[in-house]
C-alpha positions in Angstrom: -16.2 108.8 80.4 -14.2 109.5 83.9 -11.9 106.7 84.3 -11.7 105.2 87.8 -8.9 106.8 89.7 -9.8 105.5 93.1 -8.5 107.7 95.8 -5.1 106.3 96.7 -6.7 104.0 100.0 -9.8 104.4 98.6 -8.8 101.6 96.4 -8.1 99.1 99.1 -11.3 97.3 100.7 -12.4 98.3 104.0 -13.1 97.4 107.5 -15.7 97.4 110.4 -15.1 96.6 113.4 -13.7 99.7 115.8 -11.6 98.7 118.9 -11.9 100.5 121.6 -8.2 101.1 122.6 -7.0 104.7 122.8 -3.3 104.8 122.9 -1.4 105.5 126.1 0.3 108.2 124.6 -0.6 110.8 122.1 1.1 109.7 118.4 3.3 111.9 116.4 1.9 114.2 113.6 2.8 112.7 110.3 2.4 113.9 106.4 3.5 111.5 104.0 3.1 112.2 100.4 2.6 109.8 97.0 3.1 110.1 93.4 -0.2 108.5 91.5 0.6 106.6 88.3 -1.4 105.3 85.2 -0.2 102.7 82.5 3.1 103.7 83.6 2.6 107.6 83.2 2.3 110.2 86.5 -1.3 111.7 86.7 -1.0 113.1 89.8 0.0 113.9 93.4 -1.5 113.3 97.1 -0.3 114.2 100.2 -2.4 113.0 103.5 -1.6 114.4 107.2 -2.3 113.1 110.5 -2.6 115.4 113.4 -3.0 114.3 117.0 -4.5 115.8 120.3 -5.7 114.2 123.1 -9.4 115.2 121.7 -7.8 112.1 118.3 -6.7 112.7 115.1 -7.8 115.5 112.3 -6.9 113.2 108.9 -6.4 115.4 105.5 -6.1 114.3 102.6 -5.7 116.0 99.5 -5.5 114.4 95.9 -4.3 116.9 92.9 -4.6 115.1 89.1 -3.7 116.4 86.0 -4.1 114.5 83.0 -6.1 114.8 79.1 -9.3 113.8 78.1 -8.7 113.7 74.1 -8.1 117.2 73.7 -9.4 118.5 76.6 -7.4 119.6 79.9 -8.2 118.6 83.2 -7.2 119.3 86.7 -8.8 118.1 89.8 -8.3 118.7 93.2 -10.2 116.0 95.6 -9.7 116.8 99.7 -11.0 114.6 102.2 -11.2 115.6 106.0 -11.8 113.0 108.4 -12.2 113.8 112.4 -11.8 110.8 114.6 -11.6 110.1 118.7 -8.4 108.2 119.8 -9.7 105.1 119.5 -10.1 106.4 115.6 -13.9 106.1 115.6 -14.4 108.8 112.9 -17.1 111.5 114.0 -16.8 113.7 110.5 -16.2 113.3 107.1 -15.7 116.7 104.8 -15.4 116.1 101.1 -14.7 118.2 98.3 -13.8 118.5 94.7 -12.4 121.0 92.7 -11.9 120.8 88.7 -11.6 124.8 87.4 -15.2 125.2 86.4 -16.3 124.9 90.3 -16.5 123.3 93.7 -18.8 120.4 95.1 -18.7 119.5 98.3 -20.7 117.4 101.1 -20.4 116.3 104.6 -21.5 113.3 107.2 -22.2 113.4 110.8 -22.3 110.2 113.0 -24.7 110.5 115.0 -27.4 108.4 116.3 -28.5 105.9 114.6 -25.7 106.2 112.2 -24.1 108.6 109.6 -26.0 111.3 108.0 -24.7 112.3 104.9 -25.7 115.9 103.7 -27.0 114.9 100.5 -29.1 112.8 101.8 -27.8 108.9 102.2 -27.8 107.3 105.6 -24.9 105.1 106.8 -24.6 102.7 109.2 -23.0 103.9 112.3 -20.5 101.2 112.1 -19.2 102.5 108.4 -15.8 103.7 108.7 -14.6 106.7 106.0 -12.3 104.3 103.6 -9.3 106.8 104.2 -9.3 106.1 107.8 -8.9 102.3 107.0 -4.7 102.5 107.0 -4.7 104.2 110.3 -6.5 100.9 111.9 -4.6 98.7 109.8 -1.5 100.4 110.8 -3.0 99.5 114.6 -4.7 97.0 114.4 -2.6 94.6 111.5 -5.7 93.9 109.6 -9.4 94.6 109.2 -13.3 94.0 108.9 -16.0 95.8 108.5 -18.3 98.3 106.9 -16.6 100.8 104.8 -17.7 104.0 102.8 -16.1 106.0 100.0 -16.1 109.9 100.6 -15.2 110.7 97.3 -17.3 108.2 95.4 -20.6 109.7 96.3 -20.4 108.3 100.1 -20.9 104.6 98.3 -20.8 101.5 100.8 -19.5 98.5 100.9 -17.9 95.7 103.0 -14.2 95.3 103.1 -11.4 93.3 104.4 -7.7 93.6 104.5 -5.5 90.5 105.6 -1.7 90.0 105.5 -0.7 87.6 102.6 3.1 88.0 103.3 5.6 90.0 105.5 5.2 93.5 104.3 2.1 93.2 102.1 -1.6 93.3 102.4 -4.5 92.4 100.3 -7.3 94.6 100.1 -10.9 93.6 99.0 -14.0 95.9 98.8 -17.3 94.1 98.0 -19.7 97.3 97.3 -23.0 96.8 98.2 -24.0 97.0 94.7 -22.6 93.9 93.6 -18.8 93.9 92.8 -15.3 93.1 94.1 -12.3 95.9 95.0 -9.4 94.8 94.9 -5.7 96.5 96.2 -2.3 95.2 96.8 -0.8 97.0 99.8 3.0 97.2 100.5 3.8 98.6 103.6 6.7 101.1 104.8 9.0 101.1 107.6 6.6 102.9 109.4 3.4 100.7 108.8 2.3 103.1 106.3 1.4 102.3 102.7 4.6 102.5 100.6 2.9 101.6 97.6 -0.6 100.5 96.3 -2.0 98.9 93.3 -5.9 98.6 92.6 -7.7 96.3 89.9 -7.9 99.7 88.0 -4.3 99.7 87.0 -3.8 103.0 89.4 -0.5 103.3 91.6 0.4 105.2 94.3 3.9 105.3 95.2 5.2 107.0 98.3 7.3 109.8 98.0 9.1 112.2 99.1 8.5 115.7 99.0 10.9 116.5 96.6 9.8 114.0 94.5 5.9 114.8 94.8 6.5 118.2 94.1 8.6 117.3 89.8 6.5 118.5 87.4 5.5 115.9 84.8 3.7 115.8 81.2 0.2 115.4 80.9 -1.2 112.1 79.4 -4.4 111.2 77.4 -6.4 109.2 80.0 -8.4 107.6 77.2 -5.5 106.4 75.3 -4.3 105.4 78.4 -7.1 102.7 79.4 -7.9 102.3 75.7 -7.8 98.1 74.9 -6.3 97.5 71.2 -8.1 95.0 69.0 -5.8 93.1 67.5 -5.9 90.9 64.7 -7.8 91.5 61.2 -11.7 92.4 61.6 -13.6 89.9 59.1 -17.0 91.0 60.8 -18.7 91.9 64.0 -17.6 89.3 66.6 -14.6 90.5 69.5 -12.6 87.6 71.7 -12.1 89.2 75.2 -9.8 88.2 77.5 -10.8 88.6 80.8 -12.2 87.4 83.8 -15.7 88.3 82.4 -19.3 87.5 82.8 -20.8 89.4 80.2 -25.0 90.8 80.3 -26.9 89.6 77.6 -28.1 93.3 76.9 -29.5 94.5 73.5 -26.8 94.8 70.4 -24.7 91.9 72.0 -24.6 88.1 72.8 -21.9 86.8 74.3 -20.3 83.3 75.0 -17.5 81.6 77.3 -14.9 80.2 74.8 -11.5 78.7 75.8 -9.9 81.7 75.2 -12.1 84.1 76.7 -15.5 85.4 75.8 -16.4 86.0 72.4 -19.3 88.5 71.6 -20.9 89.4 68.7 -22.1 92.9 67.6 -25.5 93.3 66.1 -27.8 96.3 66.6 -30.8 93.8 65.7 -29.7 91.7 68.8 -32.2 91.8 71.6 -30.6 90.5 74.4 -32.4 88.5 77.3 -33.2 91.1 79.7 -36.5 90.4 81.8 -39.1 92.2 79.9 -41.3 95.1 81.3 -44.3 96.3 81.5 -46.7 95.4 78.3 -47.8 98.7 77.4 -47.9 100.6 73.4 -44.5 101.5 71.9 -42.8 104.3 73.0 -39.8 104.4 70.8 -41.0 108.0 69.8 -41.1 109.4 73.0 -37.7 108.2 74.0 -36.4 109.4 70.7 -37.2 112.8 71.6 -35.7 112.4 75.4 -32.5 111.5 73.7 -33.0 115.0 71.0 -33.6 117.0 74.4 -31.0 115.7 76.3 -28.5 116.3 73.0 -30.0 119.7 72.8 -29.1 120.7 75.9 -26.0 119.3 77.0 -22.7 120.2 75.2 -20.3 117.7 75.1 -17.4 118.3 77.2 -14.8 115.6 78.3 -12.9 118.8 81.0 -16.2 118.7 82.8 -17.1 117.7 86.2 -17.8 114.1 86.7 -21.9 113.7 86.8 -23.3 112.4 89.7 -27.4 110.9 90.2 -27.4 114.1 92.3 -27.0 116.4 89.4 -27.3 115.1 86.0 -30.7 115.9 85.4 -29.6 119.7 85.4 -26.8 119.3 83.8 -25.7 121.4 80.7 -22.0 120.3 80.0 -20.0 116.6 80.4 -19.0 113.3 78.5 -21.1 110.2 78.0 -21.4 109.1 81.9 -23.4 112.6 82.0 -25.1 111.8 78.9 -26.4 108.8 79.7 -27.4 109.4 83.0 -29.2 112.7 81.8 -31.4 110.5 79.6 -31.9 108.1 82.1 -33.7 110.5 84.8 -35.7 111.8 82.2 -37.0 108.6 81.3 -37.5 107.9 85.1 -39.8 110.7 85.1 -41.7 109.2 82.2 -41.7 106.2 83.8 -39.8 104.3 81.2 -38.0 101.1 82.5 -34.6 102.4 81.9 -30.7 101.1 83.2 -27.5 102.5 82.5 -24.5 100.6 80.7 -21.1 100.2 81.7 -18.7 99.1 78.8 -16.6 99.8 75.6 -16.9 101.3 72.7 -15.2 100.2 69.2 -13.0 103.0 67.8 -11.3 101.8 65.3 -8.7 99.5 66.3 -9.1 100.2 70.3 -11.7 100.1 72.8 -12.5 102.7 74.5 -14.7 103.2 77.9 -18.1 104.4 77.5 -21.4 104.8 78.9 -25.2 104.5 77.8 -28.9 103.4 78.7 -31.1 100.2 77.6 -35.4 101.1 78.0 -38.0 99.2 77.6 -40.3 100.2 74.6 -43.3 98.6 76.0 -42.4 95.2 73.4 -38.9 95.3 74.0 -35.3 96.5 75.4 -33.5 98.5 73.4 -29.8 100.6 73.7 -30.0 103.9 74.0 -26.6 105.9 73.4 -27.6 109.7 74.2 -24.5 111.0 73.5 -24.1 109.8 69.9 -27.8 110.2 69.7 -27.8 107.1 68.3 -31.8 105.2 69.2 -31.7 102.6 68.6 -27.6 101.8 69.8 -25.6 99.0 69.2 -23.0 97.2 66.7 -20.2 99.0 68.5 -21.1 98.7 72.0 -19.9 95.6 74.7 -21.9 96.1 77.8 -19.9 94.5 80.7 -22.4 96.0 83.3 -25.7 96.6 83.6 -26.6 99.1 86.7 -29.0 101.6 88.3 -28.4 105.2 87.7 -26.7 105.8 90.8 -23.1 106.4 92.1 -23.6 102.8 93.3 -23.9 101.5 90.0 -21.7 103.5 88.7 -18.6 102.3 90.7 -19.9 98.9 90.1 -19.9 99.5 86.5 -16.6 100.9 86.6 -15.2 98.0 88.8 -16.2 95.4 85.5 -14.1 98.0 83.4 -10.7 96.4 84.9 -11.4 92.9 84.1 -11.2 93.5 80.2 -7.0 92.6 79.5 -6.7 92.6 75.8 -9.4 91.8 72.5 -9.0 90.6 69.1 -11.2 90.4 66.0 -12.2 86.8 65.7 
């Protein structure tokens, strides 16, 4: 699956409330640039430009990344426009994303009575473009308020960034799906970000242009965010440690211990999910969903990320297209069907995955579409259960940081 590599203020919560001061004087055009960082390895680039009229500011942004997905190569160019008066109340928001195979792009108007985003969603009027956030900050010293990711399907949440010392800022998003953002912020000369660290484990460093532009090797994102399992396996049962709260989801059970959580892996586990509607079984049918989903999606870690928006058509991607393939179809059948954020064993690591869990008509069951595997389990730890939207899924992928190591128990 697509690791999480926030956009490099993306990562920090957001704000809402928009002053109304417009500065005596026009400020100065500025481009700073940053180097983005992973486990300690470069993945990427992003420079971000202000220019200034007296009409306010034209922000770009543009985020270059370069990394491996097991043996595939992937490059992808994210750029963000943002048009705002002087008082930086954002009118426009361009996004776009580029990975080799194709370009997506969308756009949001604020107009009355709020945003209107061109695929559709409807913001408040108070939401502020999350790249826009350090310019207010930079005014402003702090901030409150409604917040949206451009780049993250236009995804909402509430955010707040507060000093905590001289120099450095604490940034917390809580997305209107359910979890927490978090980003430390330390701040250059210049009351720009000089370097930022989200709950992902992604870095961006400022730099200068010299240094933005050094080539680097590419790196193996999954091997990068892989957890090892440590210890000898005796059986089924994985200590995490973490700040985890774990869904009791078919193929798992979970308990607090000292230590962490332990969780055992069973396929025959049915997990305590509310149940659905009583109807007959439909194991068969959602068999077949997974064998037409299989049949007509190669797998492809180099493809684009999937989005709600596009995964029913799909025909290429890795297990977060997969999964949520499978999951419209079922929709349309009218199967009670959520997707899974989690981990997957792989021998000695864990490694970030995706999947569904239906309701047969008797009971909830894993479904793992890109395995074909019906039904899943034994090597699967849920730590999120979600909708199939790109809500949920950067609220599954925000439970994906809280894992810090596992051992067979």
């Amino acid at each position: 699956m697509r690791v999480v590599l926030l956009a490099l203020l993306a990562g920090c919560a957001r704000p809402t409330a928009l002053p109304a001061d417009v500065p005596a004087e026009t400020p100065h055009d500025a481009t700073r640039q940053y180097t983005i960082w992973l486990g300690g390895a470069r993945v990427g680039t992003a420079v971000e430009s202000e220019r200034w009229s007296r009409d306010g500011v034209h922000l770009h942004r543009e985020e270059h990344l370069v990394f491996l997905r097991g043996d595939a190569d992937v490059e992808l160019a994210t750029t963000i426009d943002i048009d705002a008066d002087p008082a930086l109340v954002a009118r426009k928001v361009r996004w776009s994303e580029r990975n080799g195979r194709g370009e997506r792009a969308a756009e949001a108007i604020r107009a009355q009575p709020g945003w209107h985003v061109s695929t559709g969603e409807q913001l408040a009027a108070t939401a502020v473009p999350a790249e826009l956030v350090p310019l207010l900050v930079r005014r402003d010293g702090a901030f409150t308020g409604t917040v949206f990711l451009p780049a993250r399907g236009f995804v909402a949440g509430t955010g707040r960034i507060e000093p905590v010392a001289p120099g450095r800022l604490v940034a917390r998003l809580a997305l209107d799906a359910g979890p927490l953002v978090e980003a430390t912020i330390d701040l250059d000369r210049d009351g720009s970000p000089a370097r930022v660290v989200d709950g992902g484990g992604v870095i961006a460093i400022r730099a200068t242009e010299s240094q933005a532009a050094e080539s680097f090797p590419t790196v193996d994102l999954i091997a990068a965010t892989a957890v090892a399992i440590t210890g000898t396996r005796h059986g089924a049962r994985i200590r995490l440690d973490g700040n985890l709260a774990l869904p009791a989801l078919p193929g798992q059970q979970a308990r607090p211990v000292p230590a962490g959580v332990d969780v055992d892996l069973d396929p025959a586990l049915t997990g305590e999910l509310p149940p659905g509607p009583a109807y007959p079984d439909r194991s068969s049918e959602i068999t077949a969903l997974v064998a037409a989903v299989r049949q007509r999606i190669t797998p492809d870690l180099g493809a684009a990320r999937a989005t709600s928006h596009d995964a029913a058509a799909a025909t290429a991607g890795d297990c977060t297209t997969f999964a949520l393939a499978y999951a419209a179809l079922a929709s349309r059948r009218a199967i009670p069907t959520r997707v899974v954020t989690g981990l997957r064993v792989d021998g000695t690591r864990l490694i970030r995955h995706r999947w569904a869990v239906s309701w047969t008509g008797t009971r909830w069951i894993a479904i793992d579409a890109a395995f074909g595997a019906v039904p899943a389990g034994g090597n699967l730890i849920g730590l999120a259960v979600h909708d199939a939207d790109d809500a949920g899924l950067v609220a599954g992928e925000a439970a994906l940081s809280q894992v810090r190591s596992a051992t067979w128990d």
